[in-house]
C-alpha positions in Angstrom: -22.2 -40.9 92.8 -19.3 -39.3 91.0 -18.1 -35.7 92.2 -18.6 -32.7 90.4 -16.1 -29.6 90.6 -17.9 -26.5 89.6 -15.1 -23.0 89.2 -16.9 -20.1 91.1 -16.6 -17.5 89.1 -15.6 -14.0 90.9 -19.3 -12.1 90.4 -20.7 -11.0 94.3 -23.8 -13.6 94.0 -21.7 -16.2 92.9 -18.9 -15.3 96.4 -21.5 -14.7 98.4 -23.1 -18.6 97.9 -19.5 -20.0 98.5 -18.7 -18.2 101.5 -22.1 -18.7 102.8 -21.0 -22.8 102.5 -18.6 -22.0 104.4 -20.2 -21.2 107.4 -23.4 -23.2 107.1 -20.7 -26.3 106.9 -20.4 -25.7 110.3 -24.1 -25.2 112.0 -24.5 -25.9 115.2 -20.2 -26.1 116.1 -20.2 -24.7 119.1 -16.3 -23.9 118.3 -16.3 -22.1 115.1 -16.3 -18.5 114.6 -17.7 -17.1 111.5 -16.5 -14.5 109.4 -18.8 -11.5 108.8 -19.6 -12.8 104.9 -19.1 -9.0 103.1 -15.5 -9.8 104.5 -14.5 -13.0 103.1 -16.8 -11.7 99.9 -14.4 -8.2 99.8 -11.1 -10.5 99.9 -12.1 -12.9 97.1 -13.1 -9.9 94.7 -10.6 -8.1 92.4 -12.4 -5.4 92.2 -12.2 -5.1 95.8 -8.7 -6.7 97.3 -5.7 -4.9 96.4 -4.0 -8.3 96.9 -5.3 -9.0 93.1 -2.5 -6.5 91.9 -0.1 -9.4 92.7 -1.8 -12.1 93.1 -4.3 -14.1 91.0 -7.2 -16.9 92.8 -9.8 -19.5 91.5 -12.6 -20.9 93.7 -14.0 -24.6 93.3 -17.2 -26.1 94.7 -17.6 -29.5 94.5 -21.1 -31.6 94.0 -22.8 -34.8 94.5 -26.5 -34.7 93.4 -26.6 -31.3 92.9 -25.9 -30.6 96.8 -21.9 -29.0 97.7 -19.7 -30.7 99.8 -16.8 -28.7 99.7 -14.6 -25.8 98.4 -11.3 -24.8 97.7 -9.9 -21.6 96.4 -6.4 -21.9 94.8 -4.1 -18.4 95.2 -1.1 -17.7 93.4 0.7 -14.8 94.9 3.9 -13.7 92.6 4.9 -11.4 95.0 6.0 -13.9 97.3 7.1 -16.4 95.0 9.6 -13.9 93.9 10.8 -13.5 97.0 11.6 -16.8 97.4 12.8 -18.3 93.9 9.4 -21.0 93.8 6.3 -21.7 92.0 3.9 -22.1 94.8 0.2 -22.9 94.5 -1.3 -21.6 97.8 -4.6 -23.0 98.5 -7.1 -21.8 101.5 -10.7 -21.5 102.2 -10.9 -24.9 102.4 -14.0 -27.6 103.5 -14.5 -30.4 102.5 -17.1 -33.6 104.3 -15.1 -36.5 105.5 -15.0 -38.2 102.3 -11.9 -38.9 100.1 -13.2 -38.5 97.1 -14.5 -34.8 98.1 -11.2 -33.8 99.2 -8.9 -35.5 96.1 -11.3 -33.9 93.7 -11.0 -30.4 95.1 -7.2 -30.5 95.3 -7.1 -31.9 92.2 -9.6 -29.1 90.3 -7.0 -27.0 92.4 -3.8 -28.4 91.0 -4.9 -28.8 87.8 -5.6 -25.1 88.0 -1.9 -24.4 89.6 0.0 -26.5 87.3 -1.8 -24.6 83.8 -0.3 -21.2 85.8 3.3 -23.1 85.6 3.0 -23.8 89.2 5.4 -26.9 91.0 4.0 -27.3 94.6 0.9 -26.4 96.5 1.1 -25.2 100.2 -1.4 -24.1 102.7 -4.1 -23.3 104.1 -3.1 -19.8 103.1 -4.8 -16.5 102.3 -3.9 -14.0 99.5 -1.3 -12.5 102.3 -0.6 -12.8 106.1 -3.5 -10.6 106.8 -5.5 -13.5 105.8 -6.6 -16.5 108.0 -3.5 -19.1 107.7 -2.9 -22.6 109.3 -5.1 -25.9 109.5 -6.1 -26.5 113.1 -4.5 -30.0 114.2 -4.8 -29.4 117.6 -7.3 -27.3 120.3 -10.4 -28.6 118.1 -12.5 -27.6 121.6 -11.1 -24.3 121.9 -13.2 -21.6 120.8 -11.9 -19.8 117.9 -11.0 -16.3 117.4 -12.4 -13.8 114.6 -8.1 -14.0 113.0 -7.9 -18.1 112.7 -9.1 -20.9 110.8 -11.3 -23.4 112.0 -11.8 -27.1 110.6 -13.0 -30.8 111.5 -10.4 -33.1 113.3 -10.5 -35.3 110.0 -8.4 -32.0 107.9 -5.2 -32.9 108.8 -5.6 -36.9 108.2 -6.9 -36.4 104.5 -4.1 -34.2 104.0 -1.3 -36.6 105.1 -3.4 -39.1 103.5 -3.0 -37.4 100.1 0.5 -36.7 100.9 1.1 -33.5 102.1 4.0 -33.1 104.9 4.7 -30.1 107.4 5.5 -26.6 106.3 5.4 -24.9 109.3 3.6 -25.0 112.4 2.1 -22.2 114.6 1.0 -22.1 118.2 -1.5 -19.9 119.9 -2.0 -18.9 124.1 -4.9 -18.6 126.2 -3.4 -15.9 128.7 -4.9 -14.6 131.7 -4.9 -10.9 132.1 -3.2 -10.5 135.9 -5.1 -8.2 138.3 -2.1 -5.8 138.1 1.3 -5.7 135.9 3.5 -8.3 136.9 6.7 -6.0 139.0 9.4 -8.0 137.0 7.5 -6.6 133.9 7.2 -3.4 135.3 11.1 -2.9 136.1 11.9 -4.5 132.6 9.7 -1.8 130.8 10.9 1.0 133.7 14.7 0.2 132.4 13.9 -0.3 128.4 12.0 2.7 128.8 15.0 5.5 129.6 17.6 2.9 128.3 16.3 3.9 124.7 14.6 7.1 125.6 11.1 5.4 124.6 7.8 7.4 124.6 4.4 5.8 124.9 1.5 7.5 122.8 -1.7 6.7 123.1 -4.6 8.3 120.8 -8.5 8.9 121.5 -8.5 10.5 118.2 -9.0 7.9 114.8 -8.3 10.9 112.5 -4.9 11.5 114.5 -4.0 8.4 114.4 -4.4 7.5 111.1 -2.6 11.0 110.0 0.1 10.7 111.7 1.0 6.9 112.0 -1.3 5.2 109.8 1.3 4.3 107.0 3.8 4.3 109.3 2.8 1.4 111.4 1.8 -0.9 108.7 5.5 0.0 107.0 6.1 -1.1 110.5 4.8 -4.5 109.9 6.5 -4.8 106.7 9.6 -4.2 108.1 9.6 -6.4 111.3 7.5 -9.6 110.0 9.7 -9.8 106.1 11.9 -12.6 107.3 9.0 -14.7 108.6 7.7 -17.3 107.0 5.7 -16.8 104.0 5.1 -12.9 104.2 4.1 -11.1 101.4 4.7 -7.5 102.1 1.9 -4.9 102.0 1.8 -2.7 99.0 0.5 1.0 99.6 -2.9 0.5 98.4 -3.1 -2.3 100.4 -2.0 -0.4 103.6 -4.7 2.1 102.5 -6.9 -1.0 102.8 -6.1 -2.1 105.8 -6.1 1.5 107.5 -9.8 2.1 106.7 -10.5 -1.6 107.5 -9.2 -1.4 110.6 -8.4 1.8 112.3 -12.6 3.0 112.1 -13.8 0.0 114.5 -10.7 -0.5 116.7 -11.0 0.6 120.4 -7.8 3.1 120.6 -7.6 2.2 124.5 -6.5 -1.1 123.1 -3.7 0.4 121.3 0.1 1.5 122.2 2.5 3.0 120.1 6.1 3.3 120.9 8.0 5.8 119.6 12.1 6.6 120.2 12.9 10.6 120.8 12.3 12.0 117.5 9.0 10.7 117.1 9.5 7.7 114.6 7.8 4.5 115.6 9.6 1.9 116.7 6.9 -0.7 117.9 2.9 -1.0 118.0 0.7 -3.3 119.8 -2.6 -3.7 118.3 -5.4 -5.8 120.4 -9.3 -5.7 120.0 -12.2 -7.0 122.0 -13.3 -10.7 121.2 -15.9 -10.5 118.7 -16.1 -14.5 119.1 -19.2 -14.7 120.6 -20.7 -12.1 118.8 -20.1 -13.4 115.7 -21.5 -17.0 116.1 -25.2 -15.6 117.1 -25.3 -13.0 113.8 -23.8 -16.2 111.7 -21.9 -13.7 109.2 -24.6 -11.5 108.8 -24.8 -7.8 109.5 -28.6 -7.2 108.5 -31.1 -7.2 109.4 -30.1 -8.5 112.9 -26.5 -9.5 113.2 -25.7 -5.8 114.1 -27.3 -6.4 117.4 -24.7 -8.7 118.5 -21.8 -6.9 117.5 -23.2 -3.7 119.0 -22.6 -4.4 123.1 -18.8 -5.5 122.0 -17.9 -2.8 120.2 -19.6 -0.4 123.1 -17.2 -2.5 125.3 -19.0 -5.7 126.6 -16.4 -8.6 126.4 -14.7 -10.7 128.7 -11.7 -11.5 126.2 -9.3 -9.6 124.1 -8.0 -10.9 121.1 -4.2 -10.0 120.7 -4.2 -8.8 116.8 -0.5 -8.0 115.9 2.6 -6.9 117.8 5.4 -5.3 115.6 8.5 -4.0 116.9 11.1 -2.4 114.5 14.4 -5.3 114.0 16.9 -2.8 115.8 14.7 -3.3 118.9 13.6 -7.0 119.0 14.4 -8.9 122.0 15.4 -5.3 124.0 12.3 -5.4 125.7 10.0 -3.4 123.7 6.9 -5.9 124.1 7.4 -5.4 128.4 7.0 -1.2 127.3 4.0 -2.4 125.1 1.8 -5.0 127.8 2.7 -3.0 130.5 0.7 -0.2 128.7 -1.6 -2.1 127.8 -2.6 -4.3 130.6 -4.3 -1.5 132.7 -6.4 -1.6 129.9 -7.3 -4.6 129.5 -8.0 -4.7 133.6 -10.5 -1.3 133.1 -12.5 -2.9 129.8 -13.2 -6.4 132.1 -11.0 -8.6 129.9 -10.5 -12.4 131.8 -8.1 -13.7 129.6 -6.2 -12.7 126.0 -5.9 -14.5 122.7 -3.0 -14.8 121.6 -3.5 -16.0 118.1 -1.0 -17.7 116.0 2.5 -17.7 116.2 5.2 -19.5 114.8 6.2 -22.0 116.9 10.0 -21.0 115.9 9.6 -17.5 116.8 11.2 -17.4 120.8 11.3 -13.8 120.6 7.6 -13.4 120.7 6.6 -16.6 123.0 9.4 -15.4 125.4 7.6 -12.9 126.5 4.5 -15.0 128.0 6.7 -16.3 130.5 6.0 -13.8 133.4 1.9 -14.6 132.6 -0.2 -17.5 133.6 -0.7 -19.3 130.1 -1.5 -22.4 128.4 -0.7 -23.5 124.7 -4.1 -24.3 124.0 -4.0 -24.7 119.7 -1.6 -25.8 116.7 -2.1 -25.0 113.6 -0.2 -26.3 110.2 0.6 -25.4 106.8 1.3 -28.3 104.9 3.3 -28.9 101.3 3.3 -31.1 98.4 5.0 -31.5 94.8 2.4 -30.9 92.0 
């Protein structure tokens, strides 16, 4: 039977049913971790994403008999193709059954829509900004997931070659074991970085401090340390706003380190959470009426992972260092809250300065993860 490509159009009901596909898609994985749906909801409404101020989406769900069998949204983000002189199509939130004639019809609907905007390639999976999940999973398909990445089917990546799409970039992620104590090399390093650069480490057990007095601060922080990477679209101020209530009210402060230098100016921040992983498969998305039950014990402290969110240290002070000062903070933590092992979550597999530092821990490279490219 012949598909049919419905556009979602941006009403609450009408995200709600396609991000609820989403996760049904994958009942009964024992590997994928669903996003709480008011989240994914939030990000794919303009009247809730600051992202929409710059950027402009359109969801497809395609049919056969009535029933969906996949989605797409397509994301343009101007912002970024400013930055770098192109017309790019981003597409993410992507599923699709292992059926060629599901998948060309959704990138199709998703082109067509791209090329109308004046669009000349389509690259992804990518969200409205790094904030957003990014990366097709091609390898670590029996790893479980963490509550930051994409998970997909081990067919993805050979319809995307097989429609001919070719590597963008390529991230890696860690599975590292939390040590019983800091590693003494690391311990010196940080020791000697430490009065080098006259570094202080602050640590907060007030949320209303925090946010007062480094809550713009650290995400103009971000801004500042990931703009050359690939793909960043830098926050705007209501975003930052965004992300400060998002994220500062259910973060456990234990699990975070700021560095400043002497007069008090940040010059790095390490930002990790408890694993919600687990959590999240049993509530399925959903906060009522049960799913709060299983999010409940992990945010009172009962997890045996930590998922590494975002390290960002200030350009002047990359590769000084800084991230020995930060985990050497942090590990005692990490030792008092019962964490086994850390996530480390995606990185790009060009970036040494940040995998260089997971030499002095027992790791493995346990997942890849692609963005892939093609001419429109």
């Amino acid at each position: 039977m012949a598909i049919e490509i419905r556009p979602v159009e941006p009403t609450r009901s009408e995200l709600k049913k396609y991000v609820k596909y989403g996760i049904d898609f994958y009942d009964g994985n024992p590997y994928y971790v669903p996003p709480l749906i008011m989240d994914d909801v939030n990000t794919l409404s303009p009247d809730k994403n600051p992202a929409f101020e710059f950027c402009e989406a359109q969801s497809f769900m395609a049919y056969r008999e009535g029933k969906p069998v996949g989605r797409i949204t397509g994301i343009i983000n101007h912002k970024v193709n400013e930055r770098t002189g192109q017309k790019s199509l981003r597409f993410g939130f992507v599923d699709f059954e292992d059926d060629a004639e599901v998948a060309d019809a959704l990138f199709e609907a998703a082109s067509q829509w791209g090329r109308s905007k004046g669009m000349e390639s389509i690259v992804g999976p990518m969200g409205f900004t790094d904030m957003d999940h990014e990366g097709m999973l091609i390898e670590g398909f029996e790893e479980l997931g963490t509550m930051a990445t994409i998970y997909n089917h081990p067919y993805y990546p050979r319809h995307m070659e097989r429609m001919g799409f070719t590597k963008e970039a390529d991230w890696v992620e860690f599975f590292v074991k939390v040590p019983d104590a800091v590693p003494e090399k690391y311990q010196r390093i940080a020791e000697i970085v430490q009065k080098r650069n006259n570094l202080k480490v602050k640590k907060y057990t007030s949320r209303k401090k925090i946010k007062e007095e480094y809550g713009v601060a650290l995400f103009e922080l971000i801004n500042e340390a990931y703009d050359q990477l690939y793909g960043y679209s830098p926050l705007s101020p209501k975003q930052i706003q965004y992300y400060i209530n998002m994220y500062l009210g259910i973060l456990n402060l234990e699990l975070i380190t700021v560095i400043t230098d002497a007069d008090d100016n940040i010059v790095a921040v390490g930002i990790s959470i408890q694993s919600f992983s687990k959590a999240l498969q049993k509530c399925r998305g959903r906060l009522f009426p049960f799913g709060w039950r299983h999010l409940l014990p992990v945010l009172l402290g009962k997890s045996d992972a930590v998922d590494l969110l975002l390290i960002a240290v200030k350009p002047e002070y990359q590769n000084k260092g800084v991230n020995a000062l930060l985990f050497t903070d942090l590990i005692p933590y990490y030792i008092k809250n019962g964490f086994t092992h850390a996530e480390s979550n995606p990185e790009l597999e060009t970036n040494a300065k940040v995998q260089n530092q997971w030499q002095y821990f027992d790791t493995r490279q346990h997942r890849r993860r692609r963005s892939f490219r093609k001419q429109l």
